[in-house]
VOLUMZA-629583 format. One record per atom (N, C-alpha, C): x, y, z; residue in three letters. Coordinates in steps of 0.1 Angstrom, whole numbers, plus 5000, padded with zeros to 4 digits. Each point is the difference from the previous one (the first is absolute). Layout:
BEGIN
XYZala ...
This chain:
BEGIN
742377350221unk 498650005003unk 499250094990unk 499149924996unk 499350094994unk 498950074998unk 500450164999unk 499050115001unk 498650054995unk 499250055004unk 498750014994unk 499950074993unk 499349994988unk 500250124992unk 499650155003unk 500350115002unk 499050115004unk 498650064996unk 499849934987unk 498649964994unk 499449915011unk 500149915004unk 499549905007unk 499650045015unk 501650065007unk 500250025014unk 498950135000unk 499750094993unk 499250125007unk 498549954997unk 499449884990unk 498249965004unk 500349935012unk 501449895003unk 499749905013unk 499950125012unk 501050155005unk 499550055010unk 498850064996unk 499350034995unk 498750054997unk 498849905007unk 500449904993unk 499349875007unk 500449985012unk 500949985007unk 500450005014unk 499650095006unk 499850134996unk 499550085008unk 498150005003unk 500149994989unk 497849994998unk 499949875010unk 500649914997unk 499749915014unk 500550065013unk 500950025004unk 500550025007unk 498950145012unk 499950094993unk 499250115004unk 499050025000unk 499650024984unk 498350014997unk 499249885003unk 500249884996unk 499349895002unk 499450005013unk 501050015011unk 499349995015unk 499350145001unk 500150094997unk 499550075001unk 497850034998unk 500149924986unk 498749934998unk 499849855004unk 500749925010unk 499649925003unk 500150005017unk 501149935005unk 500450035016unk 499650085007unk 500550164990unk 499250115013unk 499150104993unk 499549864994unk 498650134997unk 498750095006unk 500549925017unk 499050065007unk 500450125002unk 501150034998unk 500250145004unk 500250134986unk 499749964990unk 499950104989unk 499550115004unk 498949995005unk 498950125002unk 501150125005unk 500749985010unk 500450105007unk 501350064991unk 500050115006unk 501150104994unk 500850035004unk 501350054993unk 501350025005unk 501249984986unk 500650025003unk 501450014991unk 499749944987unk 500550004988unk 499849934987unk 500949875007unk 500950025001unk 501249864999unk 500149965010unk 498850045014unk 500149955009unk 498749895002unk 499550034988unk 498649874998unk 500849854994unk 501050054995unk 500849854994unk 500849955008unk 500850085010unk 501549965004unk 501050075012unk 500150005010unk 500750045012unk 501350134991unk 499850004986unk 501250084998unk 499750175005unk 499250014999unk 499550165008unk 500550025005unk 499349915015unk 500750035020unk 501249944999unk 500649954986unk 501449965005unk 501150144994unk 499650054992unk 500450144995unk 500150075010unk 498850015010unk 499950115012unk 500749975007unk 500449905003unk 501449905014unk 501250104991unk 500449924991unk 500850024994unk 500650164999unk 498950104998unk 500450165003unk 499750025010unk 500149895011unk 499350055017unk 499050125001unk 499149994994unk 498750084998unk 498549914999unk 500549905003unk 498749864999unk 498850115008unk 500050065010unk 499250025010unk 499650164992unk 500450094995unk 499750104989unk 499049944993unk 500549894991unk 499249984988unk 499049895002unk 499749965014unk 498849935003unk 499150165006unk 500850055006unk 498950115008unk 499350054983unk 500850044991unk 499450094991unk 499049934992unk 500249834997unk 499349904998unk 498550005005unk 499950055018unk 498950015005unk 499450134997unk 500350094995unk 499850144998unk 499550014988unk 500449914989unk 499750044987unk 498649895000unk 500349905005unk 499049854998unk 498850005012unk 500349995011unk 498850015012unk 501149905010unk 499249965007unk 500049905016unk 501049924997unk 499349914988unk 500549885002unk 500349964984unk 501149974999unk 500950024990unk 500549894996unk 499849944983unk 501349905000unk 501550034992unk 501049995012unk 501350004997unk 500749904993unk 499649885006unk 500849894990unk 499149914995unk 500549884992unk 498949904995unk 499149955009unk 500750015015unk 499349905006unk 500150085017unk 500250134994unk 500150075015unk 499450184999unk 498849985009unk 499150095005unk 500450085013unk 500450164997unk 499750085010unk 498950075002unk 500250005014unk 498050045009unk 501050125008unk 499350104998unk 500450125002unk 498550045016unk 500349945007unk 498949995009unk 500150005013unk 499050025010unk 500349955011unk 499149874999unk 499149964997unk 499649874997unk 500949904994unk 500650014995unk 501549954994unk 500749985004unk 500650085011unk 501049955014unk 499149885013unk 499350034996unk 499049935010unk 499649874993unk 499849934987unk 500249944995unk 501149894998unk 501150054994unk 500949984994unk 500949925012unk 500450125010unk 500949945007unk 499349995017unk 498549934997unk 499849955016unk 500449885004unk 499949985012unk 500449915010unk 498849914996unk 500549874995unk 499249884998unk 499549974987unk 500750084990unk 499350034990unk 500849844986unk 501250025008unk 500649854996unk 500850094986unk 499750114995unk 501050004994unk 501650004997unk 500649944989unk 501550015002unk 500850114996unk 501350025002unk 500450094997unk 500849964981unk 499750104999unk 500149974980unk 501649944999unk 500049934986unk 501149985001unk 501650154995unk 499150075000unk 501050135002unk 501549995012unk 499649985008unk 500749985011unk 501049945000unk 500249884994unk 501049894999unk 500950074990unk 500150114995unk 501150074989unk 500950085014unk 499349995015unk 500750065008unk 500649915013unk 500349854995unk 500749905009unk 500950024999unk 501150015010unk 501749974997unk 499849895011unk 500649894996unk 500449925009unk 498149945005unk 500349995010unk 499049905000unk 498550155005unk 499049924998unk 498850135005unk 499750065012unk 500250125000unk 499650035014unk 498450055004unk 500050045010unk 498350055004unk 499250094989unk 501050064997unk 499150104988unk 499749944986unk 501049904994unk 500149944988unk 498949904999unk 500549885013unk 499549914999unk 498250014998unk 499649884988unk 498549974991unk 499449955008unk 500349885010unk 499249885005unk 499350065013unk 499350015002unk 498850045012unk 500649955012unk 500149865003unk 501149935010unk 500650025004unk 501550004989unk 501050095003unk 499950125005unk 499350094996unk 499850144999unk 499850065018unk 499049915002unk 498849945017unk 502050015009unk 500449874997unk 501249985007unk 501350055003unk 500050084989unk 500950124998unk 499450115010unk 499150044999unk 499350165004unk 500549975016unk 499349865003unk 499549985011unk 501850005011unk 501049964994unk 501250045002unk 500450125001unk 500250054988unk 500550174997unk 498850065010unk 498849984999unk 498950105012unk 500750055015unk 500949865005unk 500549985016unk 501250135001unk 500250024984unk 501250105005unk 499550224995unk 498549934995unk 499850155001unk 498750075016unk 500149905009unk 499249985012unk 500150175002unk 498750025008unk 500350105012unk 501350035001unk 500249935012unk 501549995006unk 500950014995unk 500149904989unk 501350004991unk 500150134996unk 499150074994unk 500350144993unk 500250105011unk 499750025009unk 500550025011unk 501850025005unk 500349874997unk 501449975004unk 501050064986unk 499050034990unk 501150064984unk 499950145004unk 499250105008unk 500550125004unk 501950045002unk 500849895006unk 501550075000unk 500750004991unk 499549914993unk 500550004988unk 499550094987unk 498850034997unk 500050114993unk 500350115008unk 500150085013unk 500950115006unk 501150024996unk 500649895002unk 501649984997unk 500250084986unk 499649924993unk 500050054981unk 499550105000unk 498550045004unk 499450185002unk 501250105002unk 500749995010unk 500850025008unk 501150094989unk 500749854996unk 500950044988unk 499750104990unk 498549934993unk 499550124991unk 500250135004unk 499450055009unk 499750135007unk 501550044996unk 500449955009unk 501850055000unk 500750074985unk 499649904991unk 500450034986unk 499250074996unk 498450055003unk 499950164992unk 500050105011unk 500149995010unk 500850085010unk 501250084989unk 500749914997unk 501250044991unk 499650044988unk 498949924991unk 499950094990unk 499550184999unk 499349975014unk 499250135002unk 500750125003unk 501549985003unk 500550135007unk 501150054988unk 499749944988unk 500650084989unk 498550104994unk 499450074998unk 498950054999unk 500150154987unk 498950004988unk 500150074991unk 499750125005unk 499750114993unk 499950144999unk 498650005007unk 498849884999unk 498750035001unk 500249915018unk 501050005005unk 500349905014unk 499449875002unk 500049924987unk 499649885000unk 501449894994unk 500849905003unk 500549924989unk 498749914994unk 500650014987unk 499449964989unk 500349815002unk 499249924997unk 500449875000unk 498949934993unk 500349864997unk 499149904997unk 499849925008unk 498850005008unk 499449915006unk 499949865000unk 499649964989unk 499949874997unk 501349855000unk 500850075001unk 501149904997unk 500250035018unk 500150075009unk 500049985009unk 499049965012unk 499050044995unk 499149865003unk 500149884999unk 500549994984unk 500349824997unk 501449975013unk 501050105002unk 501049935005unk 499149975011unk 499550085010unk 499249965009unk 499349885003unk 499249954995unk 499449885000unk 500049914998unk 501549984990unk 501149904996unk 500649985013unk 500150095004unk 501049925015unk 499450015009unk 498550035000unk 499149975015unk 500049854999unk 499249944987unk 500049874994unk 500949915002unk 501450044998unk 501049945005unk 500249975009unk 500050105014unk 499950005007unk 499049865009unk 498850014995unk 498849925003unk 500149874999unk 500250004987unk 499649824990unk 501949975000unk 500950045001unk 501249935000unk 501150035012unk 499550105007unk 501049985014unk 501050125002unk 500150124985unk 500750125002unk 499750094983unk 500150095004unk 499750084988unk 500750014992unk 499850014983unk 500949994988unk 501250135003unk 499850095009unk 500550124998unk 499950114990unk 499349964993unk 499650114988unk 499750175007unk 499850025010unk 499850125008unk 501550045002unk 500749925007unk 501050065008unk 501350034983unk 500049884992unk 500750114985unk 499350074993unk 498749985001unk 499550154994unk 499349944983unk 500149854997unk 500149944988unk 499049895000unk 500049984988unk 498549855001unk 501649894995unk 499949915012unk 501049934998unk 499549835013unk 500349894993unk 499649905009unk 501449914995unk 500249895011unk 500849884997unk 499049914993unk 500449924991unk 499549894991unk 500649915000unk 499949855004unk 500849874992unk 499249894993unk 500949934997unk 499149914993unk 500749865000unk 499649895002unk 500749865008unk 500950024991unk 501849975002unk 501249954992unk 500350114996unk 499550135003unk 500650124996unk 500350135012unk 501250084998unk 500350055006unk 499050155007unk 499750045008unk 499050115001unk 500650154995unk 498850064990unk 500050124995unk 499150085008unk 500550124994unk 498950125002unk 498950044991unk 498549985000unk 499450084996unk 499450125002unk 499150034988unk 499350175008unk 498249865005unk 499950035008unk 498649935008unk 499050044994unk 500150134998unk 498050064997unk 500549974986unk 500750104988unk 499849914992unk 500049924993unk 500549895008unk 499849854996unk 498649975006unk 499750035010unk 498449985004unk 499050064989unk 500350104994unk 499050074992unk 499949914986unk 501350004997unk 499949914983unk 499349835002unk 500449965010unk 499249865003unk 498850055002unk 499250045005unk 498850085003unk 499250004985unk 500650064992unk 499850024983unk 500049894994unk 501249945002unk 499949894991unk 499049874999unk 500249985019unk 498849935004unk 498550054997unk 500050054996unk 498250115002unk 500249984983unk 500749984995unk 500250004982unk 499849854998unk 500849925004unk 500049864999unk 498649895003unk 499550105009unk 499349985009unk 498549974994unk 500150084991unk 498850044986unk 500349954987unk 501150014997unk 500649904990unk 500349895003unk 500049855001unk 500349935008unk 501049924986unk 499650064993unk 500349904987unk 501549974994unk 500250195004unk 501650085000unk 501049895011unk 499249965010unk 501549985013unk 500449884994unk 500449904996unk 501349934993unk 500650074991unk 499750124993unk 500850054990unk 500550155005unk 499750025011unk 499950145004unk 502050025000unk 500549925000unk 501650025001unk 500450034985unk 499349974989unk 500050024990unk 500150114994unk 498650095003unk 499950094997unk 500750094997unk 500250094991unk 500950164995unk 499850105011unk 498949995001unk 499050115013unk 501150005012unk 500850085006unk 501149995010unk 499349995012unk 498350034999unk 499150035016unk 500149825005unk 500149954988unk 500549805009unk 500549985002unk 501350034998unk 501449965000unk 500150035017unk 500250154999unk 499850145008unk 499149905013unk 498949994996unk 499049965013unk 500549835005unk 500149914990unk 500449865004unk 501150025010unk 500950084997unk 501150005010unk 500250105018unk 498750044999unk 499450095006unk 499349875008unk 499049924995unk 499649885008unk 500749975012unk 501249914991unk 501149945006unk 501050075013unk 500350124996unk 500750095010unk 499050005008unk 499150095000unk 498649965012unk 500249875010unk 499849904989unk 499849855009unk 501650015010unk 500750044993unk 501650005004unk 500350105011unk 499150115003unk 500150035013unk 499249965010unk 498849974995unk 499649915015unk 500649905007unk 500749904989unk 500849875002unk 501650085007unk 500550155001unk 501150035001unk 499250045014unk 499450065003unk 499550095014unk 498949885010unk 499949914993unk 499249915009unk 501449875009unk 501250014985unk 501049885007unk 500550115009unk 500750165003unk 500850055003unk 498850015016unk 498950004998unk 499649965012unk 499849925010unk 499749864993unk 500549845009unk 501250005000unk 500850024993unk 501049965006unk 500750135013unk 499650115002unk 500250095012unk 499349905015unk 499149944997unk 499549935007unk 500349845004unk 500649964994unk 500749865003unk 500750015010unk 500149915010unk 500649995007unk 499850095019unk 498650074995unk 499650095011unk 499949945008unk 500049995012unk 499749975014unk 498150005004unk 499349895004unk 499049995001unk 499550095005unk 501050095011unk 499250075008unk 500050154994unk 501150034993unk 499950134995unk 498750014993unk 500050175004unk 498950124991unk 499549984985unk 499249994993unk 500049974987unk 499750064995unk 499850084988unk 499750104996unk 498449964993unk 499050115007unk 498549974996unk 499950084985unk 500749924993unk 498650064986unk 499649874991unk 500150054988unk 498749944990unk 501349854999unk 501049964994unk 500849935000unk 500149925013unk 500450035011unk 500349925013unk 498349915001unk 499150094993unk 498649945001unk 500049874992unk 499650014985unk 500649924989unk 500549875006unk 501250005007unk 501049915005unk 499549915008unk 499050095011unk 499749905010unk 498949984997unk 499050004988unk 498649965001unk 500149854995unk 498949964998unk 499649864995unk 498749974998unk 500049914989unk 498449964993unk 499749935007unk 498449934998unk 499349925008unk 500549875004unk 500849974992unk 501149855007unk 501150045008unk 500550135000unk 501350005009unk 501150064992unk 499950014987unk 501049984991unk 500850184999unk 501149985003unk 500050194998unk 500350044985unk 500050084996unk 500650054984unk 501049934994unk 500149964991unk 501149984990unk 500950084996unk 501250034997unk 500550135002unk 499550054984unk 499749924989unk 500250084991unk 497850104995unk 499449945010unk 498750035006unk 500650165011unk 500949915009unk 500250165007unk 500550154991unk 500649974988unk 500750064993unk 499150094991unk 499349924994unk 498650074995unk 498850105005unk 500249935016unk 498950055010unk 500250165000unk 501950005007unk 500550135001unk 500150064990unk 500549954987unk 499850064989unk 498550094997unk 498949945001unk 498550025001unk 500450155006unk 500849995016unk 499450125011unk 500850104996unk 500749984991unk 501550084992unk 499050064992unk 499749994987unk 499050064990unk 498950045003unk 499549915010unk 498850155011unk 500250075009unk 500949995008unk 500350145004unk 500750104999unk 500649964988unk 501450114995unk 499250114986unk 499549924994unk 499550064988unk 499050115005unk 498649905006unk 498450085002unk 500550095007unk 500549995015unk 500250105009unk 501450144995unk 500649974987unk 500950094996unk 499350094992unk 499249944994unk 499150044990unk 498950125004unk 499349905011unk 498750125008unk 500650075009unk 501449995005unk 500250115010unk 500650134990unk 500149934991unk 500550144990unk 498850074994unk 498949934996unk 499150044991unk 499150105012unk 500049965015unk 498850045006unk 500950145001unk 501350045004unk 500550125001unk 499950074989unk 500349974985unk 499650084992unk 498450044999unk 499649945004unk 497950034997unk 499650055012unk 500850025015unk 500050105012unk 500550114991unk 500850034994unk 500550104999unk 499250114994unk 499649874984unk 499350104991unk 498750035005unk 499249925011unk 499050065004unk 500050125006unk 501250005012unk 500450115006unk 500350124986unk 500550004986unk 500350124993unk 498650064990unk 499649894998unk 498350024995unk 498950115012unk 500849935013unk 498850025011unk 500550075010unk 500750154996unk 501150005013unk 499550055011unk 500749915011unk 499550055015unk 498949905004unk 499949874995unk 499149945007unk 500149854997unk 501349924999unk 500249915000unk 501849975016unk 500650084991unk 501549935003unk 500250085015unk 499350125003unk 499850085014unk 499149935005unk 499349994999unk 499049865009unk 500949875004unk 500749904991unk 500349935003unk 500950025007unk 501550075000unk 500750045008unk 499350085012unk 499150045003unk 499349995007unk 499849875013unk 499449964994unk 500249855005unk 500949915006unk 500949994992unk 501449965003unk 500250055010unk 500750125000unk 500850125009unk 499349995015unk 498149984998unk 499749975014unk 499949855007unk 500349894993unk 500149865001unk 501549975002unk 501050044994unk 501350005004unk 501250105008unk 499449955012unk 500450105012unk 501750045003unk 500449915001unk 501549995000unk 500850084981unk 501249995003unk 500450074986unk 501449884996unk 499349854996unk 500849944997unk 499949964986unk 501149954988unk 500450004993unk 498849984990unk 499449955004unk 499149884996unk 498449985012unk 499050014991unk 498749965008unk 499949835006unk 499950015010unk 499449845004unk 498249954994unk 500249874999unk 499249934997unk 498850025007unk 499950035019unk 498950045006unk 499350154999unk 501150094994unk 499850125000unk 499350014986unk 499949974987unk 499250034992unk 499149894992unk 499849865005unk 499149924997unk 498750005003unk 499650105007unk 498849984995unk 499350145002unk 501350134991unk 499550134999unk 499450004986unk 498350035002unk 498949974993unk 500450124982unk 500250095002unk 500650074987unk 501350004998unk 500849935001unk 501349894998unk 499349934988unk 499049905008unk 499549884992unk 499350044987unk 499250135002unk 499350024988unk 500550044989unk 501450065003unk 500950054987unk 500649864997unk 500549935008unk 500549864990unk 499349914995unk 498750035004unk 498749914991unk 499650094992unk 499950094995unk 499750074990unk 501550014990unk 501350005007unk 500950004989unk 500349854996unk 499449865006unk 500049904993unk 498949974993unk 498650105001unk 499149994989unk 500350074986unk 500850084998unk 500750074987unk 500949954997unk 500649955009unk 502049944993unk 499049854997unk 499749935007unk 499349894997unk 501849904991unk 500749985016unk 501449944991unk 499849885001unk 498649915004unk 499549864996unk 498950034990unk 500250014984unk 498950114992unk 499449904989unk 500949914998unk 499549904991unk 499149895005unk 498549934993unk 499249975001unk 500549815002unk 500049955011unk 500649895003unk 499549894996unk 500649924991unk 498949844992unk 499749945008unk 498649984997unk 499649835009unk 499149944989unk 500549885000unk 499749904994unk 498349935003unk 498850014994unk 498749965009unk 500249824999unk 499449985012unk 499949854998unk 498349975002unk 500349865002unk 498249944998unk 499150024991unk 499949904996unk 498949954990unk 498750144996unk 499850065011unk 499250084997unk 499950144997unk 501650035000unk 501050144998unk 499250085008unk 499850124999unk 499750125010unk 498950124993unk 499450045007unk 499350124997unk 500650145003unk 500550114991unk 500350125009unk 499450084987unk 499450155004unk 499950114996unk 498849934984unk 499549935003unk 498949984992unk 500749874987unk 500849965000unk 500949924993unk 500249875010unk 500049944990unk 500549865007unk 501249904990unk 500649985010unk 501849974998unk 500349875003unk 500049914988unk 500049845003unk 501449975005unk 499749875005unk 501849985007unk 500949964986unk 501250075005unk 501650024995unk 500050134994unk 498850115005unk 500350114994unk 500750085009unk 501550104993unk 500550085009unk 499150175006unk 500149955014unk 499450165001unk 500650095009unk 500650175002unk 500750065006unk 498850095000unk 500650105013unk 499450115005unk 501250125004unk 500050084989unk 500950134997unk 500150075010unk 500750035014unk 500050025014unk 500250174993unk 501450054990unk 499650105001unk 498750114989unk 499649924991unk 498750054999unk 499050025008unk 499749905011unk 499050025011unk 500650125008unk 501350045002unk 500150115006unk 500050134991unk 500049984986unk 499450154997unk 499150014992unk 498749915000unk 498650014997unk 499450125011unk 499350114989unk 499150125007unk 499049925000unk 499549874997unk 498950005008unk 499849915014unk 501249995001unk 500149985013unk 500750075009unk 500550084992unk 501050105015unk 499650155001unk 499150044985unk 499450134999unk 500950084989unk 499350104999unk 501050054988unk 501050065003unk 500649985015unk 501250035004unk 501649925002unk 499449894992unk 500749834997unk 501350055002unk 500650084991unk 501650024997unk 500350105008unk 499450065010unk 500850095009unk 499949865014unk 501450095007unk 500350005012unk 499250045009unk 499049945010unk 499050095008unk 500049875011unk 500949975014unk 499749925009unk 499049965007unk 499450154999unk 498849985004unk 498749935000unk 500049994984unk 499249904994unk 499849875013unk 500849965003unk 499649895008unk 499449995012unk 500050145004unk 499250025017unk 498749974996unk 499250014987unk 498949964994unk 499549904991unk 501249885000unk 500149944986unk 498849955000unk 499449934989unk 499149934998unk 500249845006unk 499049924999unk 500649834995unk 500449994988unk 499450074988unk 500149944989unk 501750044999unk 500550115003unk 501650065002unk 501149935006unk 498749965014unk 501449885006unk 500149914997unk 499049944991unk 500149844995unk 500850034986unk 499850124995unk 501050024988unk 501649975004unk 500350105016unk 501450014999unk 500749865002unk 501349974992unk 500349875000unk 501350015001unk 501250075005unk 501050015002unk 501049895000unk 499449865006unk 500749875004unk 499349884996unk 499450014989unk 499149934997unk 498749965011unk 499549904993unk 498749935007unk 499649905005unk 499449915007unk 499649905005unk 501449875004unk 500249874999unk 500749925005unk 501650054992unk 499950034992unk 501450024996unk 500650144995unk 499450115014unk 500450135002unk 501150015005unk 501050165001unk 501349965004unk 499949955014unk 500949925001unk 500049945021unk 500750135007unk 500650074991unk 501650095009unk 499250145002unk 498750024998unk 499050134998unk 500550095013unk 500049955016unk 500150035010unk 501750035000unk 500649954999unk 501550064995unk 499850084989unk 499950044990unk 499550084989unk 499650145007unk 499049995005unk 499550155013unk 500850025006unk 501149905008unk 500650095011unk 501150044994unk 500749974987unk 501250044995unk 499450164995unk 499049994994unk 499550124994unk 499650135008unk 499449945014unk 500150115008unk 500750085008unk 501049934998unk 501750005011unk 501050084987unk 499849994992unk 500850094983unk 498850084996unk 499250025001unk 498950134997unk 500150075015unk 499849985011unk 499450075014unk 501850074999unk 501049905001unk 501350024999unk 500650144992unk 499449984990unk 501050124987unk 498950155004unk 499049945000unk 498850124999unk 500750115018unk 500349895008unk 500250085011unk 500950075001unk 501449954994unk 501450025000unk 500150114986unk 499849974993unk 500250084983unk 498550105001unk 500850124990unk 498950084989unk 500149954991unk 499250014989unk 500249954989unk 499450104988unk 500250024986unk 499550074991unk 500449924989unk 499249994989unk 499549924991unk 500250034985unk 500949954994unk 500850074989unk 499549944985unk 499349895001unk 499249974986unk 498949975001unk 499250034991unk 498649994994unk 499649895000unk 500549865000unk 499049914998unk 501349865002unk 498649895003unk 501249935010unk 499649874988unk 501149944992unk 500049974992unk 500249815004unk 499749954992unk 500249835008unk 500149914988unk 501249925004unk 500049864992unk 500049935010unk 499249814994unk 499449935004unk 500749854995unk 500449925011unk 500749884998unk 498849895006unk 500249975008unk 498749955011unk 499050125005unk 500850085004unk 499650105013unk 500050134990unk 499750105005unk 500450134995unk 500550075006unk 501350074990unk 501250055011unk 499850144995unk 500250125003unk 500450154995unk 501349985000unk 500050084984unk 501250064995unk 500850065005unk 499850065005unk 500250105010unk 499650085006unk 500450055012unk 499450155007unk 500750085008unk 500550124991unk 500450105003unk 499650135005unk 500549985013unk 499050145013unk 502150025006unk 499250145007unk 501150065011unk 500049945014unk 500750055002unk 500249925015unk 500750095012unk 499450025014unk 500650065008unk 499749985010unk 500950035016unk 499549945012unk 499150125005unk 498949915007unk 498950155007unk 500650055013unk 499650085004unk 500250065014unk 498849975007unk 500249865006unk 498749945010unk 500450035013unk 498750095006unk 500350015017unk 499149875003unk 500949945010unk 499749885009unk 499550055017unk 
């Protein structure tokens, strides 16, 4: 075959590129020149796909708003609104927007509630998954996060009674969190927990049809699919060649996919089949799964198993990641507020506790600290700083007549996101005390504050599992705060970002209090 000359081949990419970039640039989206933002983010998704790519997307859009204003353009054809008019906009109820095609870099197998584009779908899906986050239902997942609380406790019970010179053991928090929530999840959405608590290790079963079942590590296989998808996601151009690449973060992340998909399909069969053969009359176990199983769409029809497989998968990556993620971050940001502010955070809250949990059992119950009011304001204030849903969510505008927000008007097919954690550390909406820790703040918040905070997203396609999300958080925050001291051993709580944002770590001491009951 024959080759182009290198005289030749470097005007043809020169020309493929001037078309390719500049051209639309003065023609297609020229409505949007005016506004400001990145050099190479007026041509081309390569920016925010940089930021995926160093899991810092949500960094270099915040600083994007800092250096540029409000409302910012990131990509050729995608606008962040740094606003609360912009969450109010973007992602309301009726507004018919779609979800961008970002998403679909995060299908395995077939779509589930979160992935899925089609409004219909989307309606019929929720309206399913909704029956198993009820009142009640959430209700009935209390013994089962106990159970796993339970365990945790136990194991820094044990860490705690090896203890340094300063009577604290030294630990990292965050990986035991992750085991935590990994097997509450388990627990929930597949019928029993991965065990990652009880070895002490980020470890799940995987299979995959015609092959024998392995072990992986769960969180980070969840974290690199996280990345790769949020990379792909923005590049869209990369995913048929993405196996190609030199770059080992695809190789690394494609196979990361796969194992993922490979343990829901491993922890979803190892739980039908525990159940085959039950007796109509026996006990059934109430969680998110046994739900799944028995629901049905508007004709009758129940799930398809490889729809069920995705579903749980969906309740696997939302409640293992976010809730590992914020129950870690809100204890580091109690802490530092308590060492900035000593004597008026972490004494109050144990405070609280100690008088709401009367008995002296392993573990707080669900009635005893749900609805203790400075409980709540330290984990809303440490998910308005960790902000571990941080990146600004695409939606696609539809209708002929596109949309008005913030003095701009956005014809349809233009992408537009709203930066959740820039809106949580804008001083002009939170005051010039944005980056501290102060709970308080909320016994006074404004509207403009509450309509900023956005923890679970907004309008029709906010998280469904929110109400599970609180009670896990306050049953592992009311939990450790009552049971543990704690002292706080680094400076600054550092975070990479796949989907979610996770802390690097967080290293504090650890010890049991002397609670009179």
């Amino acid at each position: 075959m024959m080759l182009l000359n290198p005289i030749v081949l470097g005007p043809l990419l020169l020309l493929w590129a001037f078309c390719y970039w500049i051209i639309p640039y003065f023609t297609t989206y020229k409505h949007l020149r005016h506004l400001p933002g990145p050099f190479i983010g007026k041509f081309s998704n390569l920016w925010l796909g940089l930021g995926a790519r160093n899991g810092q997307k949500y960094a270099w859009v915040h600083g994007a708003h800092q250096k540029y204003g409000k409302v910012v353009r990131v990509g050729f054809n995608h606008v962040s609104i740094a606003t609360p008019e912009g969450l109010r906009v973007v992602y309301a109820h009726g507004n018919g927007f779609l979800k961008d095609t970002f998403y679909e870099a995060f299908v395995s197998g077939v779509p589930g509630v979160f992935n899925v584009r089609d409004r219909a779908e989307h309606t019929r899906k929720r309206k399913i998954v909704a029956h198993a986050f009820s009142p009640g239902a959430v209700h009935d997942f209390e013994p089962y996060m106990s159970a796993n609380l339970e365990r945790w406790v136990s194991q820094l019970d044990r860490i705690a009674s090896n203890p340094g010179k300063d009577g604290f053991t030294r630990m990292n928090m965050m990986p035991w969190c992750t085991y935590l929530a990994f097997d509450i999840i388990g627990d929930l959405a597949f019928g029993a927990p991965f065990g990652m608590v009880w070895r002490g290790r980020d470890e799940c079963e995987s299979s995959r049809p015609g092959e024998p079942a392995t072990y992986v590590p769960g969180a980070e296989t969840l974290n690199r699919r996280g990345e790769l998808s949020s990379t792909l996601g923005l590049l869209p151009a990369l995913r048929p060649w993405a196996r190609y690449l030199p770059d080992p973060f695809f190789s690394k992340g494609l196979r990361s996919v796969k194992n993922l998909h490979g343990i829901a399909v491993a922890a979803v069969a190892k739980r039908l089949e525990s159940t085959e053969g039950t007796q109509s009359g026996t006990q059934q176990r109430r969680d998110i799964l046994e739900m799944l199983c028995r629901s049905k769409d508007a004709e009758g029809n129940p799930m398809a198993r490889d729809e069920l497989v995705s579903e749980a998968l969906t309740q696997l990556i939302a409640g293992s990641d976010t809730v590992s993620n914020t129950a870690c971050a809100i204890i580091y940001w109690i802490l530092d507020g308590e060492r900035r502010n000593p004597g008026t955070i972490v004494p109050r809250l144990q405070a609280e506790l100690d008088e709401a949990i009367h008995a002296s059992p392993l573990i707080a119950a669900h009635g005893e600290v749900k609805s203790l009011p400075y409980l709540r304001l330290c984990i809303d204030e440490g998910m308005r700083l960790h902000s571990t849903s941080a990146i600004g969510l695409p939606r696609l505008v539809t209708g002929q007549g596109g949309v008005a927000c913030e003095n701009e008007h956005f014809p349809e097919g233009t992408v537009l996101s709203v930066p959740s954690y820039t809106l949580h550390h804008t001083a002009e909406i939170w005051g010039p005390d944005v980056e501290e820790f102060k709970p308080e703040r909320w016994l006074n918040a404004t509207p403009q504050q509450r309509m900023s905070f956005n923890p679970f997203s907004y309008g029709p396609r906010a998280c469904v599992g929110q109400n599970v999300a609180y009670m896990e958080l306050s049953l592992i925050i009311g939990t450790a705060f009552h049971r543990y001291a704690f002292k706080l051993y680094q400076q600054k709580l550092a975070s990479h970002e796949g989907f979610s944002k996770k802390p690097v770590e967080c290293w504090l001491g650890i010890k049991l209090r002397d609670v009179k009951v």
